[in-house]
N, C-alpha and C positions, 0 to 999 in steps of 0.2 A: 191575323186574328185567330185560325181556327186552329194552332199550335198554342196558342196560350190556352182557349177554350179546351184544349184537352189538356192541359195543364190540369186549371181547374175543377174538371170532371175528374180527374185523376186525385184529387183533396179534397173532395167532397163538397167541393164551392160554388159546384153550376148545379143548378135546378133542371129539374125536367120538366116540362108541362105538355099535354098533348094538345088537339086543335081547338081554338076557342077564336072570339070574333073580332078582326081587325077595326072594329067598329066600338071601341071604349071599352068592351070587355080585357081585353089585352094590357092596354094602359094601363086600367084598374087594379090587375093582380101584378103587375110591373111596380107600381107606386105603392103598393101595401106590401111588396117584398123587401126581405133584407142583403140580397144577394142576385148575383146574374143570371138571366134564366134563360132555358131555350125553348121556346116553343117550336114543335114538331106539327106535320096535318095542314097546314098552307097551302095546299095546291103544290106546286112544285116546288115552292119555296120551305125554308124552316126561316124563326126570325130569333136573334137575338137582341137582349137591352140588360143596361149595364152594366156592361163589360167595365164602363171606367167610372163605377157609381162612389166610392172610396179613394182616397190616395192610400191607402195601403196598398189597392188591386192595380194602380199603375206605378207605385213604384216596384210592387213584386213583378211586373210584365218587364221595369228596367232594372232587375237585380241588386234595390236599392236600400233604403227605410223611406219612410216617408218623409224624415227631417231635411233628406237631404236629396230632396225631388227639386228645390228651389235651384240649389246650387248645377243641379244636374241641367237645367230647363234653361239658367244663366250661361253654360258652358257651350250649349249647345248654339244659343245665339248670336255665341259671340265668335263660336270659330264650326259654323255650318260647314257639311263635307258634300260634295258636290254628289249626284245620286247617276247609277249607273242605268246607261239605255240598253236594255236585253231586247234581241227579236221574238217573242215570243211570253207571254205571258198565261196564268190560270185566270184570269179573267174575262181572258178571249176563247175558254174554251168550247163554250156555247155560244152563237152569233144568230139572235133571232131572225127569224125571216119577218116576221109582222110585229111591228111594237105596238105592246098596248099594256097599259100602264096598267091597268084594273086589275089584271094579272096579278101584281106585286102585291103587298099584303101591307100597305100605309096605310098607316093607323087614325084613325079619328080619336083624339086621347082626352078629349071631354064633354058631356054631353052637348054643351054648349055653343062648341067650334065649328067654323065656319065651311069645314069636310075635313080629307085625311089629308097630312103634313108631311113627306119627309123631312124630317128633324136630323139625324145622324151626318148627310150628305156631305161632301168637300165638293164643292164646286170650284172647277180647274179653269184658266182663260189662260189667254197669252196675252202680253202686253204690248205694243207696238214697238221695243227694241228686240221683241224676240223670246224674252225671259216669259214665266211663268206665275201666276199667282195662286193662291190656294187659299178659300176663305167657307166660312159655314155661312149658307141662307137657307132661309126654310123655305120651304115649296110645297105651295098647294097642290095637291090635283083637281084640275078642271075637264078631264076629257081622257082619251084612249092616248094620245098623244103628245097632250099640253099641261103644263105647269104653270104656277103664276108665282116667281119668285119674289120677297121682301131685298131690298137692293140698297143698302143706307148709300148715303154719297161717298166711297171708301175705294180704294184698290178697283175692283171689280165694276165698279161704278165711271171709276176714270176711265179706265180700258175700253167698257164698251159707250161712253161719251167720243174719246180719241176714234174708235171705231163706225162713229155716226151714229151710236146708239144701239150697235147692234154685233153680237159677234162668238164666233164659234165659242163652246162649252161642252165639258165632260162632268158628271154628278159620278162623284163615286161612292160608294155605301159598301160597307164593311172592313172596317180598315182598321188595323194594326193600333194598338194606343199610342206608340209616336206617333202614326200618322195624325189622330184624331188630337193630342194633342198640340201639336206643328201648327197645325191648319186653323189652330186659335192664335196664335201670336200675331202682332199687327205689326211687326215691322215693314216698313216701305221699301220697297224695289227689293227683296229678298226670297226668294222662290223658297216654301216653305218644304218640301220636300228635301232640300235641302239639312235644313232644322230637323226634321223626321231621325235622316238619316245621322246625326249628332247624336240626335239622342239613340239611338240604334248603336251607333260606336261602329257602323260602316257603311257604306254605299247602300241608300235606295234605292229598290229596282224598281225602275218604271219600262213600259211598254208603251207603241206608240197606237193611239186609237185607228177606230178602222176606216172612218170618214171625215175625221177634225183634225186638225193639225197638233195636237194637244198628248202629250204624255203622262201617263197614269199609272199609281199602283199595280206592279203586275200579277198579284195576290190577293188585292180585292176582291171581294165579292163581285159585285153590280157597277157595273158599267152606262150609263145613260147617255150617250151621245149627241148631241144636237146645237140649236144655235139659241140664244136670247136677248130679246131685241123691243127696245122703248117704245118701235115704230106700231107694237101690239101689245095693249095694256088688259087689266084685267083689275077686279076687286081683289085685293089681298087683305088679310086682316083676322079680327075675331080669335086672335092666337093667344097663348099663353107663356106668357114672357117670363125672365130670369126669377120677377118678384113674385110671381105666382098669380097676376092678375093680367087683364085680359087688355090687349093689345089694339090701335085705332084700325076703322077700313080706310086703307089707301088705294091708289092705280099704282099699278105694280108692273114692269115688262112680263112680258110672257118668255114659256119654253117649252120649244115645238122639241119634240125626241125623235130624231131620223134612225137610231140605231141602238137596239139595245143589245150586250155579251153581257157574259156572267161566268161562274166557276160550275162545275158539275154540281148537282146538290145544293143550290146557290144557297146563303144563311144571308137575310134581309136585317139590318142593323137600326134598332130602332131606340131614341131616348124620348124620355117623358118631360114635356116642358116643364118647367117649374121645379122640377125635380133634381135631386142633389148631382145626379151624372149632368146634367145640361149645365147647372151653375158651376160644378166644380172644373170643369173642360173651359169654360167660359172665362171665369177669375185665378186660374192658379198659373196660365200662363203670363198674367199680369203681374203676380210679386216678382218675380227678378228686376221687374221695371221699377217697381216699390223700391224695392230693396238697394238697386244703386243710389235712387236718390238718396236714401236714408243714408249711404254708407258715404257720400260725399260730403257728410255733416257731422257723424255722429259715428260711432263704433257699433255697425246694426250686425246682428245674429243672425238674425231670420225673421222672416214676415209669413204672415195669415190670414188670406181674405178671407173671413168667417161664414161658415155654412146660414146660420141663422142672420147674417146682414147680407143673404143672396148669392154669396163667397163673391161681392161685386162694388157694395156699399159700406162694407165695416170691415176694418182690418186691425190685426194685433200687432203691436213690434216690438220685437223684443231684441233691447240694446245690450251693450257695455256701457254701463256710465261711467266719466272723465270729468264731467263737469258738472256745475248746477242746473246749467240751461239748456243739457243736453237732450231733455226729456221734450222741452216744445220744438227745440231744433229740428229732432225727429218728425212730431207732429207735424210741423211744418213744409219739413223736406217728404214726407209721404204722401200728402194733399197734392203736391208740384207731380209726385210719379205718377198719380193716377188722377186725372183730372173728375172722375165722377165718384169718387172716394165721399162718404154723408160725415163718418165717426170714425176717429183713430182712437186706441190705446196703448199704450207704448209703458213697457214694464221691465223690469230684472232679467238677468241672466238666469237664475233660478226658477224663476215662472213657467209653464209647460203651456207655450203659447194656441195647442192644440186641445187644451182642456180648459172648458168655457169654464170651472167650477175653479179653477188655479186662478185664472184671468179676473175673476169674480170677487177671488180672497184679495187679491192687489191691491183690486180698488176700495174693498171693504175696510184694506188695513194700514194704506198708504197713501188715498189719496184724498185731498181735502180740495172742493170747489171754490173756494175763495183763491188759492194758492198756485192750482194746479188743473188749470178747465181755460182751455183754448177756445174761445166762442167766435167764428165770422159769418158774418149777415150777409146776406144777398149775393153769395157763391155760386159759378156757375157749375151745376153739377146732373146728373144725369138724369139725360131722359124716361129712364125707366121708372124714377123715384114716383109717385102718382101724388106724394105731399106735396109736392117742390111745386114752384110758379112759373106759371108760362112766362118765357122770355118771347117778345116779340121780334126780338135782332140777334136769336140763334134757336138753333134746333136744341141744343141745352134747357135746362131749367134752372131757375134759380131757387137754393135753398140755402137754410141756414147749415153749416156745419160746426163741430165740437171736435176737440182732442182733448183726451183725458190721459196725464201724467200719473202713471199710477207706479212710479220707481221711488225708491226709499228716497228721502228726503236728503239730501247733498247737505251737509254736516252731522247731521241724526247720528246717534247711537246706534250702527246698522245692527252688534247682539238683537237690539229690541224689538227690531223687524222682520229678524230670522224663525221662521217654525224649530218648533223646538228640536224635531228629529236633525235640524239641521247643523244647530246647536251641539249636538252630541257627537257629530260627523266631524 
């Protein structure tokens, strides 16, 4: 992370800010910025947020455009390179003697919330064949020591079930944007460090921690070591989720911190819920998933989980059309990729599926609801949505969803459909 951050600073792209209050003041000028900041004056820490607030800023960290972040994020999951164990890491090069979390400069990010959150963190486990998982949960602070992690039933959930409920953990914060983005993908039994190192184009270094069995970034920042376990529950909740509203209180396991390293200088990593770095880390490693389905059907381009649909609930796709029924095929085969998908639109190769005002002309000028409007009722679809209806026989919601065919009409005179500049070309 702090080789791209001087990247940055070096193109006049990272902010400075001096010390201000981990206590919503911080959030606040985080959330009304347009670019990554550093805040400096933390006590021993400095803290960065939004490093990966744009895909322009992660695909410039992987050499890329942004068009072709999908295909890059597809490559990497499909042929992961195994990450390298070095003895010795910058993460381990301060090894606190006394943990205490208050220290750290987590952020309470609305006046509202329930205290401060790490948000950024990859939380590390092992699995019972030995492998390794890597998943984001947010984590309260309750204490000099203790965390109260949010734990869906997923990956990390099974492991410490398998483990009786309980089982060693490493939180790492400050991490590389493969890392951060790796550590969103939800593939099963696939150690996401792995994926990092894909997208990296070679071997991740990991380091082995100092008290858990667990292998971690060995360039990370912060290091939090310890164990967490069902058999110590706590209130978790009052948080601010992808859609920008506020999240139930649940009992939640706890995490006790026996150990905390860090880097010299340590830079504390922090994103804003609700905010476009939390959603865009969150949904962009979900379009490759989109996008095979799509491509099992239909001649798909590329897909867009849309900032303003939470980049989680609305997606663009933009085909090749071959046929006349290619347009709901699509619809169709994208709802199957992402099971909490609300609204599809699916358009031309010409469309600029990144520009909600292209996306907008589509629909303005190709598509007609009688014709061309995908409607199903009583779908099950994500929890997050707050419109959708409690399902009693799953942790899902039930809502209505739509796909809207907004591609030139299959026999149409396409001249008539074309902008004129296009016309001319």
């Amino acid at each position: 992370m702090r080789g791209f951050l001087e990247d940055l600073q070096a193109s006049g792209d990272l902010l400075k800010h001096g010390k201000a209050d981990p206590d919503v003041e911080i959030a606040d000028i985080v959330f009304k910025g347009s670019k990554p900041i550093l805040f400096d004056g933390l006590g021993d820490y400095r803290l960065v947020s939004g490093v990966c607030m744009t895909r322009d800023l992660v695909a410039r960290y992987m050499g890329i455009k942004k068009e072709e972040l999908l295909f890059r994020i597809a490559n990497a999951l499909e042929n992961p390179i195994d990450p390298e164990i070095v003895d010795s890491g910058k993460c381990q090069e301060v090894v606190e003697e006394d943990v205490d979390l208050e220290k750290i400069p987590i952020l309470k990010h609305y006046p509202k919330d329930d205290g401060p959150y790490i948000t950024a963190g990859l939380v590390f486990v092992r699995n019972q064949d030995g492998t390794q998982n890597v998943a984001y949960h947010r984590m309260k602070r309750i204490g000099k020591t203790k965390l109260v992690a949010r734990i869906c039933e997923r990956d990390t959930y099974k492991c410490m079930d398998a483990k009786g409920g309980t089982s060693e953990v490493a939180i790492c914060i400050g991490n590389a944007p493969s890392m951060l983005v790796a550590g969103a993908t939800s593939l099963t039994g696939v150690d996401e460090t792995k994926i990092a190192g894909a997208l990296e184009g070679k071997p991740f270094r990991l380091v082995k921690c100092k008290t858990v069995d667990i292998n971690v970034p060995a360039d990370c920042e912060i290091v939090l070591e310890g164990t967490i376990s069902f058999q110590e529950t706590a209130k978790e909740g009052k948080f601010v989720d992808m859609t920008g509203t506020y999240d139930v209180l649940r009992d939640q396991p706890v995490v006790t911190i026996k150990k905390i390293t860090h880097r010299k200088d340590p830079i504390y990593q922090a994103l804003v819920p609700g905010k476009t770095e939390h959603r865009l880390l969150m949904g962009m490693p979900k379009e490759p998933t989109i996008f095979k389905a799509v491509t099992e059907v239909v001649n798909c381009r590329n897909v867009n989980l849309t900032p303003g649909g939470c980049s989680w609930l609305h997606s663009v796709i933009q085909i090749n059309k071959k046929g006349p029924d290619d347009g709901k095929k699509a619809i169709e085969a994208a709802f199957n990729g992402h099971k909490s998908m609300k609204h599809v639109v699916v358009v031309d190769e010409d469309i600029d599926i990144f520009d909600p005002n292209d996306v907008e002309w589509a629909l303005a000028t190709r598509f007609q609801a009688h014709r061309d409007l995908v409607l199903l009722e009583k779908q099950k679809g994500s929890s997050l949505d707050p419109s959708a209806e409690e399902d009693q026989n799953s942790d899902r919601r039930l809502t209505t969803k739509w796909g809207l065919d907004a591609t030139i009409p299959w026999g149409a005179k396409k001249e008539e459909f074309l902008r004129a500049a296009q016309l001319q070309d």
